[in-house]
C-alpha positions in Angstrom: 14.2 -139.6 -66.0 16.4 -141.8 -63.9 20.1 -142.0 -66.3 19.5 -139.3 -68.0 22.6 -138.1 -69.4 24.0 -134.1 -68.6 27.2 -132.4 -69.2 28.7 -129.3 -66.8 30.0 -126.5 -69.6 32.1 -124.0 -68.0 34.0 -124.3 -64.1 34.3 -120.5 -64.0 31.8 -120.3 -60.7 31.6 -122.4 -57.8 27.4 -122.9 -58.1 28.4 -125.9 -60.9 29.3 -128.3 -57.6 25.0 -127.6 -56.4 24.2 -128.0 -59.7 25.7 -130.9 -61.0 24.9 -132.5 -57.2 21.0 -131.4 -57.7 21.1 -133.4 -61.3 23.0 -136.6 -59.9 20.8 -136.6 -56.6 17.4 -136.6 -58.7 18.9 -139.4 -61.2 20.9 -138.1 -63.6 24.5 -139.0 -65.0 27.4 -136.2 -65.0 28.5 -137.8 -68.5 31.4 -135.3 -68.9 32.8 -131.9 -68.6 34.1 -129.1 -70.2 35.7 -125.7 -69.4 38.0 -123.3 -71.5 41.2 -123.4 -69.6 42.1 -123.9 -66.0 39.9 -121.7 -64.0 39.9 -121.7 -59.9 36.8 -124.2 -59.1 38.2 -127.1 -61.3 39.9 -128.5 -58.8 37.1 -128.2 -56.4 34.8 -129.9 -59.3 37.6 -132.9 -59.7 37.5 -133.7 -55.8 33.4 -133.9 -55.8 33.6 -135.7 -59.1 35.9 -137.2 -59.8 34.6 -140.1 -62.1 33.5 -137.7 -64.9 35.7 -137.5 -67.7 36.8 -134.0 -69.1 35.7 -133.9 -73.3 38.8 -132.6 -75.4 36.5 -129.6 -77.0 32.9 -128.0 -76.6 32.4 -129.9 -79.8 32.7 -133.5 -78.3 29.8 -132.7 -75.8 27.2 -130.4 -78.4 27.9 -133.4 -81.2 27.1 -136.3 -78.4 23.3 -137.6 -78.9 23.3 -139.4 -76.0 23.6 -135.8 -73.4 20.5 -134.4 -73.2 21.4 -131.3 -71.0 24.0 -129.0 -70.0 24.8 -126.8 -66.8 26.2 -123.9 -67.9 28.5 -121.6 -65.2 31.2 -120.2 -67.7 31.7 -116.3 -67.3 28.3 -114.8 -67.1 29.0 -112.3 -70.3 29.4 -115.4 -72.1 26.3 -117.8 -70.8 23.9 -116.5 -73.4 26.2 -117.4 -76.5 26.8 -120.7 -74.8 23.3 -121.6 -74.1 22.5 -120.8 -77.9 25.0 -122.8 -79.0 24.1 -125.8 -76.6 20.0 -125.7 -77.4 20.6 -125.2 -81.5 23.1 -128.6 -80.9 19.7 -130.3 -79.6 19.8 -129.9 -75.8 18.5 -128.5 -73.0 20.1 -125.9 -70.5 20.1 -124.9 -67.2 22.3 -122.2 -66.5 24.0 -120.0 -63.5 22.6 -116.8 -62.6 22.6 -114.2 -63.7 21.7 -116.2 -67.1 22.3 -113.4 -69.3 24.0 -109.9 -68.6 22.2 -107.8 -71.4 18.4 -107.2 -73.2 19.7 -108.2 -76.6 21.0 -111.4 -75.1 17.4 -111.9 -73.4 15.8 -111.3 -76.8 18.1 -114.0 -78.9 17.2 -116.2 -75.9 13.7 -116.1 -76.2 14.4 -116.4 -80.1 16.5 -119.3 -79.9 13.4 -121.2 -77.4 10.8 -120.9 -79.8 12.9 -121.9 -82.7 14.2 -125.0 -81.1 11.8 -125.7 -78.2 14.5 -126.3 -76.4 14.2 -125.5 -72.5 16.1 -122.5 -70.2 16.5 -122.9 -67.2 17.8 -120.6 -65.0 19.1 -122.2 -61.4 17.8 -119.7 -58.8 19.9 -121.1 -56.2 18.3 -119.4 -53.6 15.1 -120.8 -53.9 15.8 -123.8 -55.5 18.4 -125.2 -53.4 17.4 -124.2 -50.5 14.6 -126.5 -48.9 13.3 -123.9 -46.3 11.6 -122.3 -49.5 10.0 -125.6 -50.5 8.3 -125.1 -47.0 7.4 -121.6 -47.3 5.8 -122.1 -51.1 4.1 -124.9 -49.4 2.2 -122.7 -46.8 1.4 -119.9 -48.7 -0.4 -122.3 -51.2 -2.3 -123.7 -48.7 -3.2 -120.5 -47.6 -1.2 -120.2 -44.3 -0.5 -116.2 -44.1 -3.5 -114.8 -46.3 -2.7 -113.2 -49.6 1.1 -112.3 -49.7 1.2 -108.6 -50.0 5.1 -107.8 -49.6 8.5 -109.8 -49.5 11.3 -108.6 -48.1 14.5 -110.5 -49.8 18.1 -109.7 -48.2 21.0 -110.9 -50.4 24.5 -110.3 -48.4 28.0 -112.8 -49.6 31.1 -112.5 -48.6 33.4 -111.4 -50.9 36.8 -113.1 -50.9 38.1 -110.8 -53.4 41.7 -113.0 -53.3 40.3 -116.1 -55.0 38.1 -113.8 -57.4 39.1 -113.8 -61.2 39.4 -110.3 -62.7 36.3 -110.7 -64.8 34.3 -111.0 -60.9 35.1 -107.1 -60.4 34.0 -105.6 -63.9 30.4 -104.8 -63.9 30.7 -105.6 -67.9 31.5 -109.1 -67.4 29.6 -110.3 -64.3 26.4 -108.1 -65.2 26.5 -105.7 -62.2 24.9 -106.3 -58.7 21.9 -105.8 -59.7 21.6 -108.2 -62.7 23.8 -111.0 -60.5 22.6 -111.4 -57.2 19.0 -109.5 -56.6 18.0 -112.3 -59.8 17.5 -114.4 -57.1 14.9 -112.0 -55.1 12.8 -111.1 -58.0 12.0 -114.5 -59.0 10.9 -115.0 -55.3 8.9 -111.6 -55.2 7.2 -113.4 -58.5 6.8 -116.4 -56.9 5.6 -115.9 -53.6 3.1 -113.2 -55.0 1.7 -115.1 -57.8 2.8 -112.7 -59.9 3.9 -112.9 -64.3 5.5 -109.5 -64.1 6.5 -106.3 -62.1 7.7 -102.8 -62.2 10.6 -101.7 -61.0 10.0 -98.4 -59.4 13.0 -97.8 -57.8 17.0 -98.8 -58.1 20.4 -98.1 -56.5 23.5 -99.5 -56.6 27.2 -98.1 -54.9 30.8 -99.1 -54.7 31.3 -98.2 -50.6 34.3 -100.5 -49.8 36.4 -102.3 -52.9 37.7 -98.7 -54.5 40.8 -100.7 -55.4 38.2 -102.3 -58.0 36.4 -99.3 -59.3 34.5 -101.0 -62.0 32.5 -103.2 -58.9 29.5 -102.6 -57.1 29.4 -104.3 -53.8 25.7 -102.9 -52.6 22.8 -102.5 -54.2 18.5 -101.8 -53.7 15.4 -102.4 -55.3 12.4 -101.6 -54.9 9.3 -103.6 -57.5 5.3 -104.2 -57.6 2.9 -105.9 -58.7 -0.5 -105.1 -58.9 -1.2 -104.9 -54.7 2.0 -106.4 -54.2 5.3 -104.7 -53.4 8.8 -105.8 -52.2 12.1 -104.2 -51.5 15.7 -105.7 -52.1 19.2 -105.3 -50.3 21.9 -107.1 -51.9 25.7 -106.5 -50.7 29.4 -108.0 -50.5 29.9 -107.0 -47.1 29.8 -110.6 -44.8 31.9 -110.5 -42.0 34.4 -112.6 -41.4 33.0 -114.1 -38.5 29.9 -115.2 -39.9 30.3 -119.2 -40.0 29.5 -118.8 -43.7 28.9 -117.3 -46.7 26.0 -114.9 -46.0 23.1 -114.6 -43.8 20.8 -114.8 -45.8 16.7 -113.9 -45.5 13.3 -113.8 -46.8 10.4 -112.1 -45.0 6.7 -112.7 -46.7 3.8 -110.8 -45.5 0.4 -112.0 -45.8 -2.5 -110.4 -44.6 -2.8 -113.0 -42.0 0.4 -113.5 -41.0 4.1 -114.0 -41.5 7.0 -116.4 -42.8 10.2 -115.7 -42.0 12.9 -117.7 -43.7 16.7 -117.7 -42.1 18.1 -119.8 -45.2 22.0 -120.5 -43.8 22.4 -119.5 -40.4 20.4 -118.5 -37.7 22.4 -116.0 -36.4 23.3 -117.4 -32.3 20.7 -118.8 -32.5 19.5 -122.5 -33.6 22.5 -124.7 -35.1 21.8 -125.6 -39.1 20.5 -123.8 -41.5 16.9 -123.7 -43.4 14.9 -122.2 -40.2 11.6 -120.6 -40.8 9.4 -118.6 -38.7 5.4 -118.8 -39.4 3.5 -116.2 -37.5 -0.4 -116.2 -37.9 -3.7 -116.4 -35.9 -2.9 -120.1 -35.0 0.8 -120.6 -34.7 4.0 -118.7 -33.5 6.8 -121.3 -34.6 9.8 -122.5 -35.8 10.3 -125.2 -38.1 13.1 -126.8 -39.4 13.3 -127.5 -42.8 16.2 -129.2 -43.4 14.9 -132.5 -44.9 12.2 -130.6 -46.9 13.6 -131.1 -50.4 14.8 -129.6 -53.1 12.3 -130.5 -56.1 13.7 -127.9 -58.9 16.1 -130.9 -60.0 13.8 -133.7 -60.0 11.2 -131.4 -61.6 13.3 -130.0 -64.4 14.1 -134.0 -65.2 10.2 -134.2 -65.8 10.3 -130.9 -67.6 12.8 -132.5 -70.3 10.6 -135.9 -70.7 7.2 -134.7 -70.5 8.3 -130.8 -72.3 6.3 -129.5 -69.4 7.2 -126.1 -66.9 7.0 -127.2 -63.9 10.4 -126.2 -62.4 10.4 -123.2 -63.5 7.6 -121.2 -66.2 10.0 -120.4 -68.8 8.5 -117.2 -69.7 9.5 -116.3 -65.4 13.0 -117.0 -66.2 12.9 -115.0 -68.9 11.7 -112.0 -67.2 13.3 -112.1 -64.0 16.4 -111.8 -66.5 14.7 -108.7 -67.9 13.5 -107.2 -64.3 16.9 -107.5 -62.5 18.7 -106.0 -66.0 16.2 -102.9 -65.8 16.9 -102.3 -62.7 20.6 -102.2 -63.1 20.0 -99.9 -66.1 17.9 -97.8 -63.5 20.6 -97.7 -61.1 23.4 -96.5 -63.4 21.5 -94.3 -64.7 20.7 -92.4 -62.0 24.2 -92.9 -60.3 25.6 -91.1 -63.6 
């Protein structure tokens, strides 16, 4: 859908800058933006784009025909309102994790689909914008490591808690660890293993180095299966400074002939780049660079709005990867209490 029109709602996390890029890469027009207030990343979002015109209200945008979707990265207590707002006004959304911080929000969510037919999308970053994933889902398609029996996903950012907004430290506004960042490696677990759903089976979470910010977690575990598949989590705050950026990031897949590896944004001194994977099995002990592999979430989700297809993302995934990463962070306080 080459000029397709979209609007950015919201400049409260950085992640609008790949996700406006992602859309304008794979055809798309930033029409205009909106944000309530001044927030930190606006003037990072003015310098990448600064052609797009800012509306005078929420109103201008929702009331505009011609906008067919919105990226949403306001406050992530407030996503889901948005997003219902935005898909009863006629378009469709794709969202910042976490895409929705509570159960009841997941449930209006789901309401608010079938009653408009609207699409959600939530932007997985860390699968869909990294193109070392689009070479991994490639090879276990075709078979390249046997059946995929575990994943390993590790989750660490660095937390630059001077440019962070009050809201980032208060588990009631950003979600909590567990519903923020480990979003990102469930809906890999799902997708590498083929899998519709999971059990969470087990869930921690900790505040071990921010106790001027006692409402924070900055390290968190889970543990999930899926039929004959299991996986196990680490998410944390705790990047060093001398890591070139934000967070070394990793996925490990086990098949039962073989292994991928997947060094997403540094391999650490080792290879320059980023986007190195590792393939182990009875043929191959490699490295390839993915760099230039692609990112087809954006491109796809274009398709997804002409066509009113899923192939981006299933909808009813996003939905319960919401669900998954909430109950484990209902898990975790729980037994932390």
């Amino acid at each position: 859908m080459a000029g397709l029109r979209f609007a950015a709602l919201g400049m409260d996390h950085r992640h609008i800058y790949g996700m406006s890029q992602g859309m304008i890469d794979a055809g798309a027009q930033l029409a205009a933006w909106w944000t309530e207030g001044n927030p930190q990343p606006v003037s990072g979002f003015l310098k990448r784009f600064p052609d797009a015109p800012r509306a005078e209200s929420l109103d201008e945008i929702l009331n505009d025909d011609s906008i067919a979707l919105v990226l949403i990265a306001c406050r992530p207590d407030q996503r889901a309102d948005l997003a219902i707002r935005a898909m009863r006004a006629g378009k469709d959304v794709m969202v910042d994790k976490p895409g929705c911080i509570s159960l009841d929000e997941v449930r209006h969510l789901r309401e608010t689909v079938e009653e408009t037919g609207r699409i959600w999308s939530v932007n997985f970053s860390e699968r869909f914008e990294v193109p070392a994933v689009t070479v991994a889902t490639r090879l276990v398609r075709e078979g390249a490591i046997g059946k995929v029996v575990h994943t390993t996903g590790l989750g660490p950012h660095r937390l630059n808690a001077a440019s962070r907004p009050d809201w980032f430290f208060d588990a009631a506004t950003y979600g909590g660890i567990l519903t923020d960042i480990a979003s990102h490696q469930i809906e890999q677990f799902l997708h590498f293993t083929g899998s519709e759903d999971a059990e969470i089976t087990m869930a921690t979470i900790a505040n071990h180095a921010n106790p001027r910010h006692p409402k924070f977690e900055d390290f968190g575990t889970i543990a999930l299966r899926s039929g004959a598949a299991q996986g196990f989590i680490r998410v944390d705050w705790y990047t060093a400074d001398a890591l070139p950026n934000w967070g070394d990031g990793r996925l490990f897949i086990t098949g039962t002939e073989g292994t991928i590896e997947l060094r997403k944004y540094v391999d650490v001194d080792g290879r320059p780049g980023d986007n190195h994977l590792f393939l182990v099995n009875r043929d191959q002990c490699t490295h390839i660079d993915c760099a230039q592999a692609g990112m087809p979430y954006f491109s796809d989700l274009l398709n997804d709005i002409r066509d009113r297809t899923e192939t981006a993302c299933p909808q009813s995934r996003s939905f319960r990867v919401c669900e998954l990463a909430i109950e484990a962070q209902e898990m975790a306080r729980a037994s932390r209490s």
